[in-house]
N, C-alpha and C positions, 0 to 999 in steps of 0.2 A: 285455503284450509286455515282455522284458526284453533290454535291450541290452546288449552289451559292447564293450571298447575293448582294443588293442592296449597291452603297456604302453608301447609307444615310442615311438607316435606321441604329436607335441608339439600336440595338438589341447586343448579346455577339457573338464574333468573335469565331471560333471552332480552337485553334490550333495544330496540331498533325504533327506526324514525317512525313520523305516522304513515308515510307510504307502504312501510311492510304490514304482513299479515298475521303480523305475532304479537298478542297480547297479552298482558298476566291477565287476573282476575283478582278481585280484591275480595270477595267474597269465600265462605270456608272452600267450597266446591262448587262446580260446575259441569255435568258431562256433556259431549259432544260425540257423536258419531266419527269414528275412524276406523281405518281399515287396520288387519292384522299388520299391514309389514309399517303403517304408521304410528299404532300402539306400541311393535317392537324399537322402532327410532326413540319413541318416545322413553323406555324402560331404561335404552341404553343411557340418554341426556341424563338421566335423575341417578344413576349409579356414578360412586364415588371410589377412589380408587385412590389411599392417603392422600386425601384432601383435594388431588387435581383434579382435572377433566381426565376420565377414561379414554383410554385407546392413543396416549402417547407412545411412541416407539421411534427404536433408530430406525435410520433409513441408512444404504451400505455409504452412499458420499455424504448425508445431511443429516443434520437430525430436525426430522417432521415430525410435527406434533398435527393428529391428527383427533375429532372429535366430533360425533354424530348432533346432527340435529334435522328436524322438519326440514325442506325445500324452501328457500327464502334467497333474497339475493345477501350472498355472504357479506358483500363491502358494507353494507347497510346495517350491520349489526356485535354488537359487541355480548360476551356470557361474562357474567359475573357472579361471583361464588356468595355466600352466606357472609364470609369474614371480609366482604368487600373488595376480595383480589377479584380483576378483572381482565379478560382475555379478550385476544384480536378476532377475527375471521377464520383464522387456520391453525384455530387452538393457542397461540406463542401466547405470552404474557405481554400486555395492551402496550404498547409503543406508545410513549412519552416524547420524541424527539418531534425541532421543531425546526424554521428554517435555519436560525441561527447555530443551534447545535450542529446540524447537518456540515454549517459553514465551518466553524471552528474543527471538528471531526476535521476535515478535507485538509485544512491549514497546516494542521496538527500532525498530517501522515505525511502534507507534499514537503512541509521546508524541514530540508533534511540537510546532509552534506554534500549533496550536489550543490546546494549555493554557491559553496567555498571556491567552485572552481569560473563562475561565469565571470568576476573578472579577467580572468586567459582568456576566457571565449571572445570577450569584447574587444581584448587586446589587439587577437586575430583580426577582426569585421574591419572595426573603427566604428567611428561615434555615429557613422551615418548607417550603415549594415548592422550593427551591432543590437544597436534598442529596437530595430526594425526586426530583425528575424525572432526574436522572444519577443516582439508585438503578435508575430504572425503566429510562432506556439501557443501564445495563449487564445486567440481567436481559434486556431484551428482546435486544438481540446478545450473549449466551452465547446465548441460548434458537436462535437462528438461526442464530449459528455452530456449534453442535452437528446443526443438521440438514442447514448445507453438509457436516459432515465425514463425515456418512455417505453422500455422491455425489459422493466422489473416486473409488471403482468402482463402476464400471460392472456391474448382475445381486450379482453374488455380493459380500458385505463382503472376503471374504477374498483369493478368485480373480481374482475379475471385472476387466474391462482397467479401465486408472488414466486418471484426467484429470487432467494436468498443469497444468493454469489452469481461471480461474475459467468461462472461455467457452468450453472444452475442457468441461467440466461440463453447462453449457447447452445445446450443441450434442447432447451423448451423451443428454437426458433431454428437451428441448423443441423446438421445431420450428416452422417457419414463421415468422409475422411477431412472434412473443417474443423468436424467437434476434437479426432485426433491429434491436428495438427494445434489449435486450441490448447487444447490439453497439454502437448510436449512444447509449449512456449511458455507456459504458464509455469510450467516446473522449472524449465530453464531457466526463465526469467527469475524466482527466485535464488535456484543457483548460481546466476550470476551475479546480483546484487545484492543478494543477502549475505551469502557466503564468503562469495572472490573479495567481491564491492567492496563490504564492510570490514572484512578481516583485512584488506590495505589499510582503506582510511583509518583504522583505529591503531594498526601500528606505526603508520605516521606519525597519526597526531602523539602516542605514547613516545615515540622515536623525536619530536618537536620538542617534548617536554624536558627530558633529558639535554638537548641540543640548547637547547633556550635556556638551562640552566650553565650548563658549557660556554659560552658567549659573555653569559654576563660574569662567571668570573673569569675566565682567561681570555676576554677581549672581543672585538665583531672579528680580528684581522685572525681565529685563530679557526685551524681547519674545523675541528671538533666534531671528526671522522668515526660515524659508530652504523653499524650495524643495523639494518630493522627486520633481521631473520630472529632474536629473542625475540620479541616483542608478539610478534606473530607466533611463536610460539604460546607465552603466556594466553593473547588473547582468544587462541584453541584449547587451551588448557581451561580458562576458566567459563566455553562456552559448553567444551564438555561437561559439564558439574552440571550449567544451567540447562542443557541439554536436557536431563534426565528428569527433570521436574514435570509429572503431567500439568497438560493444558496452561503452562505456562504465559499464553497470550491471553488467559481470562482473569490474569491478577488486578485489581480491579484499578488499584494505583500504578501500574504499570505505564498509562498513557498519559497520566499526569505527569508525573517523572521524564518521559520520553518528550512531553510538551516543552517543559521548564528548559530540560536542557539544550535543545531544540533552537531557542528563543535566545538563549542565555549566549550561546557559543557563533550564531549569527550577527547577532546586538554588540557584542563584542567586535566582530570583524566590523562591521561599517562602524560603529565608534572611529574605531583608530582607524581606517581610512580616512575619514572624515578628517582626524588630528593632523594624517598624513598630507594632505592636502593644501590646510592650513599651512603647515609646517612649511610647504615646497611655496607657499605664497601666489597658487595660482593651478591650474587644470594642467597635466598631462594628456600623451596622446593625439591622435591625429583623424582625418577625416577618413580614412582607409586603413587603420590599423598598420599591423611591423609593417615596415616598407622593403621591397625585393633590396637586396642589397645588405641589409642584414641578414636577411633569409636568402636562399635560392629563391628562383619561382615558382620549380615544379613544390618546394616546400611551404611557400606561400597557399599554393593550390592547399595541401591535403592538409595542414592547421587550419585553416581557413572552414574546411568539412569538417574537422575534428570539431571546430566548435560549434557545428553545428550539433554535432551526438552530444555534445555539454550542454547542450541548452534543450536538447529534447527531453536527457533524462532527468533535468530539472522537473520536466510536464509530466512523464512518466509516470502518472498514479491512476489508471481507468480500473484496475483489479480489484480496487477499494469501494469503489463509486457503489455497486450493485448492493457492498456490506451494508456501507453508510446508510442509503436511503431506505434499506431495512429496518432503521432505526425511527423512521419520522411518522408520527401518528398517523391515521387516517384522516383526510382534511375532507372539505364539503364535496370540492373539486376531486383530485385523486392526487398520490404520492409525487406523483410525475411533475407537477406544476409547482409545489414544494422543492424539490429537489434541482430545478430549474435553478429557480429564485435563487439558492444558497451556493447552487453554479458558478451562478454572475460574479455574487457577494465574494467566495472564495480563489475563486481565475483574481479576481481583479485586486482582492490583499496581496495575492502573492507574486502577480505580476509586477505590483507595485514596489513590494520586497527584494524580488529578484533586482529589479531596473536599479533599485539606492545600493544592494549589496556590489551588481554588478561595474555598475559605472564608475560607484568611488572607489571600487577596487582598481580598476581603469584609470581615474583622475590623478589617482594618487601615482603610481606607477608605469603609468605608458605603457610604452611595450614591453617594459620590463615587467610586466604584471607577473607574478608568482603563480604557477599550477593549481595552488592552495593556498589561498589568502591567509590561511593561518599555517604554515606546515613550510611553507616557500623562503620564510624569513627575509619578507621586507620589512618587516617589524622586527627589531631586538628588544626597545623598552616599551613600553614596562613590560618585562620579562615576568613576572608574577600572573598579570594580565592574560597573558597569554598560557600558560600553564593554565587557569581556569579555563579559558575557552575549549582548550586541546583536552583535559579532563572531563567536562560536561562533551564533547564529541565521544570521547570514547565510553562512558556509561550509556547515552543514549543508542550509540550502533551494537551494545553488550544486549539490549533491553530487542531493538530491532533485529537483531540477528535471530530473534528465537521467536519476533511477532513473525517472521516473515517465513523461518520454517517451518511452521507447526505445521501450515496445509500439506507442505511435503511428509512430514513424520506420518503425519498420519494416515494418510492414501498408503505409503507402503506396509502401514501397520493394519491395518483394515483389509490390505491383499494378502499380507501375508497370513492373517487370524483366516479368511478365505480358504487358502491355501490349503493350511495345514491347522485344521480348527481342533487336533486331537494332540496336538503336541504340546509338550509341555514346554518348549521351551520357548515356544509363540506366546502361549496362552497361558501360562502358570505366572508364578510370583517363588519369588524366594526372599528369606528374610535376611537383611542384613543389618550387623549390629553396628552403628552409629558410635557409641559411646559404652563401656562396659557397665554394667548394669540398667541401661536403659533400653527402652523400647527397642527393638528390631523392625526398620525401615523396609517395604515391600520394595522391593524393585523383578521387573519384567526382562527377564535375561536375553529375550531378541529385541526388547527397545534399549537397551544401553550398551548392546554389542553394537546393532546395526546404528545406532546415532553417533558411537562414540567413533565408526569405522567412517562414519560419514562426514564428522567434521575434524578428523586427522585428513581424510582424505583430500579435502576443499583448501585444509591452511595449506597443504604441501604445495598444492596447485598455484595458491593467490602468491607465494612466495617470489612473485617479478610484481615490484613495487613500482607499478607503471602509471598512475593516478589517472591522468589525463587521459592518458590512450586509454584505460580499462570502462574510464568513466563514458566517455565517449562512445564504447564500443556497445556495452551492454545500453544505454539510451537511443541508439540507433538501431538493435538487434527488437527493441522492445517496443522504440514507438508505433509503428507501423500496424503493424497485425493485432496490436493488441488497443492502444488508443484509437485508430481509425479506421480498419478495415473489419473488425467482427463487431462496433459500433454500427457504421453503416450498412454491412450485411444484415445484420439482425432488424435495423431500424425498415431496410427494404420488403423483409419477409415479413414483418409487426403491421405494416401499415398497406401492405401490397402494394408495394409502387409499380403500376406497369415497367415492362422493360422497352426502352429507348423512349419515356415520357421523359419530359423537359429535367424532372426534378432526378429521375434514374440516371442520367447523363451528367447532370450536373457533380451528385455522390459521389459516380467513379470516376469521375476528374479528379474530381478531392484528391481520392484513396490512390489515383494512381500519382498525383503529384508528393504526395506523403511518400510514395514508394522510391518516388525516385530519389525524393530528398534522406531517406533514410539510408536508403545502398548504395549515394556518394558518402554521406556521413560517416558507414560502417570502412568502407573503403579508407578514408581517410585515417581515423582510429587505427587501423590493419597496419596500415605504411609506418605510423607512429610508433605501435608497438616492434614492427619492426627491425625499425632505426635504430631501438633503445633497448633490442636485443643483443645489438653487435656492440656494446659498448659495458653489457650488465653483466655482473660476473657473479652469481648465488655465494649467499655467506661470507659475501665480503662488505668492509665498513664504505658507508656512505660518503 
């Protein structure tokens, strides 16, 4: 079928390769035979609706943009409006991203504060176990982040409809009580890292700052015994404020901000290992990590797994992956081979990162490696130094704390508008006054009951300042299921892999070696915390 368009109507031009069947006409007019329900396609393309493409709406979990036109292969073609805006396949506004973007994106969400701790990790292993098993994490998520990236579409690599998230993905290729269980890991997982996770490390590192001020004037030999039950406080006090801001994860400098500090508070720890190292005039540590004899053995055993859930949750970013490659243009090939490539590029920066943050945290320290290379206090000077790193940690997990619950706020805010779509206190607004004479602030009085009940409820929880075990626990609870087994599952069903072919066998080998290494990992984490329950006493000084 070939259509054409008037040249004066101010409707969106269809452009597509010379393979499709869609051309303008340069000419004032042109008629062609068409049937009624393809004249009606065509009325709908040319109507305008403030400025966009007609027929955008929410969806109850996404927002699809959706937008009629003639039968053509979608991936093949792009609309582009009068004023030069120009749109994808599935209505969205034309993706700009490329491999490198994709790469930094990835970089950008994975080095987080689990760095801080894989010097301990290494401590455990030793120099021979140690670079070896975060060899193996990163081989094993490339290996499973290249098989999410081929079930971002849907049938076809090229055509086929796109899943914008990771559980957009799940839904389109599994079914039944996977997509549930899916779903309730997906939530977990941010209540445990976003919430537990973050709300520790930031009152640590706030709890460091203080301490590190402590030390350096009344001495290293001085206890300088405080508390990190404020601190945890403040830092649920100021997450409720942030709480309340809608769509706060689409601030646009948000992830600049969250980059910098990121960078800032990493580059700092290997710095001063590095100094440390120097300093000590030669490498710490050993070929097998702490040796039985400082430790028991059976405690050998389950630090030894703990650092295994330390090094997982380092990898722990597949939730991201499905966002990310939403971002990258359409390329000649398809998104999937893009998204590949920046794979490679990003596993292999932050593998690289991890191995310099971890080792010379190792080098420096031996088996006295610190929990937290900045929070542990094998460093004292330069004490200033250190205050910046521990303040750039705590605004960036202030900034993540709220990238990583938006999905939750909203799924309950979206059930509960569901729910109870006549209530005013779901679905209304009330004004509040800010400042006396000035504007009156909307706020939604079951979004700042239910956020502020949810993040009093979380700091009360994180309140066992257990780093290592927590860190551990939630990277072991998360790797599994969600980096490698609904990867592979989804990848099985995408591609049809017979069952018991060479390649089917090989998968669940994978997925069942990840299993097993996650549920000693978790196990480990379990004993740790613990051990460090019979000794922890709530609301008392450090």
């Amino acid at each position: 079928m070939r259509l054409v368009t008037h040249h004066h109507t101010r409707g969106y031009q269809l452009r597509s390769d010379p393979s499709t069947a869609i051309h303008q006409s340069s000419s004032s007019s042109t008629s062609v035979d068409r049937s009624p329900e393809e004249e009606h396609q065509l009325q709908l393309f040319h109507r305008e609706k403030r400025g966009e493409i007609v027929g955008l709406e929410m969806a109850a979990e996404n927002v699809v943009a959706t937008y009629y036109y003639p039968t053509a292969a979608p991936g093949a073609m792009e609309v582009c409006g009068a004023g030069g805006k120009c749109f994808d396949d599935d209505g969205r506004p034309k993706r700009s991203g490329t491999m490198w973007t994709a790469s930094a994106h990835i970089i950008t969400a994975v080095i987080g504060s689990g760095v801080l701790s894989l010097g301990w990790a290494i401590a455990q292993l030793g120099w021979v176990a140690g670079p070896a098993v975060m060899l193996l994490f990163s081989l094993v998520t490339y290996y499973t982040s290249a098989l999410l990236a081929d079930c971002y579409r849907s049938g076809d690599p090229t055509t086929g409809k796109r899943n914008y998230t990771y559980m957009d993905a799940v839904n389109a290729n599994l079914s039944g009580v996977k997509v549930q269980i899916c779903r309730f890991l997906q939530y977990a997982n941010i209540v445990g890292v976003a919430t537990i996770g973050y709300t520790i490390a930031a009152s640590i590192s706030m709890l460091a700052i203080r301490r590190a001020n402590c030390f350096h004037h009344k001495g290293h030999g001085s206890p300088c015994a405080i508390s990190s039950t404020p601190y945890m406080i403040i830092f649920g006090v100021a997450e409720i404020f942030f709480s309340q801001i809608p769509d706060f994860d689409q601030i646009s400098w948000l992830s600049i901000l969250a980059a910098f500090m990121s960078f800032t508070y990493s580059t700092i720890g290997l710095g001063l290992g590095i100094v440390q190292v120097l300093a000590n005039k030669g490498v710490q540590g050993s070929l097998t990590g702490i040796s039985v004899g400082v430790v028991t053995p059976v405690d050998k055993v389950w630090r030894s797994l703990q650092a295994f859930g330390d090094i997982a949750f380092a990898y722990s970013y597949s939730l991201i992956l499905i966002e990310i490659q939403d971002t990258i243009r359409a390329p000649a090939q398809s998104e999937s081979a893009v998204m590949k490539r920046a794979t490679v590029v990003s596993v292999a920066v932050t593998t690289l990162f991890y191995m310099l943050c971890g080792c010379t945290g190792y080098a420096a320290f031996g088996d006295g490696a610190p929990g937290n290379l900045l929070t542990g206090f094998g460093f004292y000077e330069a004490f200033w130094l250190l205050d910046v790193a521990n303040a750039a940690i705590v605004v960036h997990l202030v900034g993540a704390y709220q990238v990583y619950c938006q999905p939750l706020f909203a799924f309950v805010e979206r059930w509960a508008a569901r729910r109870w779509p006549g209530s005013a206190l779901v679905t209304g607004e009330v004004g509040v006054p800010l400042l006396p004479g000035r504007r009156r602030c909307k706020v939604n009085p079951f979004r700042a009951t239910w956020r502020t009940a949810f993040v009093v409820a979380t700091t009360v929880v994180s309140m066992l300042p257990f780093f290592n075990d927590v860190v551990g626990f939630l990277g072991a609870l998360g790797f599994w299921p969600l980096t490698v087994y609904f990867p592979v599952e989804m990848y099985v069903v995408q591609k049809k892999v017979p069952r018991w072919s060479t390649r089917w066998v090989c998968l669940q080998t994978l997925s069942l070696g990840c299993l097993v290494i996650s549920v000693a990992a978790a196990a480990g984490s379990i004993a740790g915390i613990a051990a460090d329950l019979k000794v922890y006493r709530p609301f008392k000084s450090n």
